[in-house]
C-alpha positions in Angstrom: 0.0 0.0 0.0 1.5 3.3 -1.1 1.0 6.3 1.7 -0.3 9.7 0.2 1.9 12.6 -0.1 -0.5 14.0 2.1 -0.2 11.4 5.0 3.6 11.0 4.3 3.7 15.4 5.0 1.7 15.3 8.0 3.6 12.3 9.3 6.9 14.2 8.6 5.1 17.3 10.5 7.1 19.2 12.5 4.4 20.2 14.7 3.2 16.5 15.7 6.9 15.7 17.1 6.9 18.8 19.2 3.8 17.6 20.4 5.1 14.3 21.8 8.3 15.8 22.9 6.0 18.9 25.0 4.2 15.7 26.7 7.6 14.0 27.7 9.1 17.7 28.8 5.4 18.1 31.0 6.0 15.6 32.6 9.2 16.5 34.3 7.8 19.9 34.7 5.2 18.6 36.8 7.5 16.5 38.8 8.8 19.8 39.5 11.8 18.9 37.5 12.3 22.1 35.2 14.2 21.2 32.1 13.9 24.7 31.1 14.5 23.1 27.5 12.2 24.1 24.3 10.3 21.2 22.7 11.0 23.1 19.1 14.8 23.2 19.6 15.0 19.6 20.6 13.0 18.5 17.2 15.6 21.2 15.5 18.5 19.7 16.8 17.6 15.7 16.4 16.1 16.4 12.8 19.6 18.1 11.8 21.2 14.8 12.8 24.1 16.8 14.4 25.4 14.7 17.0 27.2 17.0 18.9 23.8 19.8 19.1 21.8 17.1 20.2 23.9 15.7 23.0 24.4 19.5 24.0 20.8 20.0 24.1 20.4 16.7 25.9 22.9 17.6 28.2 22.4 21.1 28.9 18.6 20.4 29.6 18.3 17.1 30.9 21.8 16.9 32.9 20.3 18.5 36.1 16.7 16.8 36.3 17.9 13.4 35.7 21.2 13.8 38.6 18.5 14.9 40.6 16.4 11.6 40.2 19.3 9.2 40.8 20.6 11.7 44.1 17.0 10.8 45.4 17.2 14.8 45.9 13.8 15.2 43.9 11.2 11.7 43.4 9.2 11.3 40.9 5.3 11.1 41.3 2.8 10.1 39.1 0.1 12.4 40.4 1.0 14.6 36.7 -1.7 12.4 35.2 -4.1 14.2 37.3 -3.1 17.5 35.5 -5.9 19.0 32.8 -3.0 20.3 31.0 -0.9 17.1 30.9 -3.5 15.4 28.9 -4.7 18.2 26.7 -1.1 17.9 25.4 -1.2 13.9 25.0 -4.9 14.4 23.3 -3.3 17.4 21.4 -0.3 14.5 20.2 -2.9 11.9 19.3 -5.2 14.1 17.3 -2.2 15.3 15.3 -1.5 11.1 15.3 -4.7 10.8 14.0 -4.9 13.7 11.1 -1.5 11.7 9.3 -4.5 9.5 8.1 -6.4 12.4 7.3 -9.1 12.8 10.0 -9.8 16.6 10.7 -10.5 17.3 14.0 -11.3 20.8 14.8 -8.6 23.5 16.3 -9.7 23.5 19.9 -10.6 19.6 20.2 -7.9 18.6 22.5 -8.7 21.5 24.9 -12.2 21.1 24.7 -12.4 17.6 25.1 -10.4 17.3 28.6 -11.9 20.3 30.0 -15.1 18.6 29.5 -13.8 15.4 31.2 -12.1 17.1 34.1 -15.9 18.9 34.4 -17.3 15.9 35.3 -20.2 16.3 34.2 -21.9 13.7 31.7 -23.8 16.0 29.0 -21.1 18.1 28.8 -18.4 15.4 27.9 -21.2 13.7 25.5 -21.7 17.0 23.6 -17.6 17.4 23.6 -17.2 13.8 22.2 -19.9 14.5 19.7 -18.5 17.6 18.4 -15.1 17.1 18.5 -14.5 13.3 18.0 -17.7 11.4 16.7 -18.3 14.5 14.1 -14.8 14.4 12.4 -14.8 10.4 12.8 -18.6 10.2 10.9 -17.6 12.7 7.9 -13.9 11.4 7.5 -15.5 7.6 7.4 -18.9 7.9 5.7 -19.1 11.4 4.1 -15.6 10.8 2.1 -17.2 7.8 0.7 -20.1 9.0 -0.6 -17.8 11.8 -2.2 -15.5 8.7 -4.0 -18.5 7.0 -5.5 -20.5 10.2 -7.2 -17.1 11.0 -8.5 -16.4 7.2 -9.8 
């Protein structure tokens, strides 16, 4: 199966590797183990392939947080996965995941669909999975095919 140029682009994005490298850096940052590094400059420096820049970047950033783990000076906790923002960033990663196959989720999806989790309240996380993830699913699936066969 050949991948679309499309799908091969979006799965070369820039954007969705920042994404996953943001959740990794979050999750330090909530163990209250500041990297202080940039999720854009670490993409930048393993896509150049330079060796040297991305054991400086590793170093520089990562040096402190992980001495700090194995002095036992700082522990770390998974009480991050309690954090809204945490998971607005993985939902964030796996809706950009999910547009490599073409699936168009709308701008604010991520945001709007663990704010209505973290809510807790049941109509308003039905209406969030509605809009943002049963919507784009149901046109992406059903819609697009009904476009392939009046054009065939």
């Amino acid at each position: 199966m050949k991948l679309s140029t499309k799908v091969l682009d979006t799965a070369n994005s820039r954007n969705f590797f920042v994404s996953l490298i943001s959740v990794l850096l979050l999750s330090f940052e909530l163990n209250d183990l500041n990297t202080g590094a940039d999720p854009g400059q670490i993409f930048d420096a393993i896509s150049s392939a330079d060796v040297g820049r991305i054991i400086s970047i590793l170093f520089v950033n990562f040096l402190n947080p992980i001495l700090k783990l194995i002095g036992k000076s700082s522990t770390w906790s998974w009480s991050f996965l309690k954090s809204a923002n945490f998971w607005t960033q993985v939902a964030t990663a796996a809706i950009l995941g999910l547009s490599i196959i073409g699936i168009q989720f709308p701008d604010s999806a991520a945001a709007n669909l663990v704010n209505s989790v973290f809510s807790g309240q049941f109509e308003t996380i039905m209406l969030a999975l509605v809009v943002n993830v049963i919507n784009p699913l149901f046109h992406f699936f059903f819609k697009r095919k009904e476009s392939q066969i009046s054009t065939v």
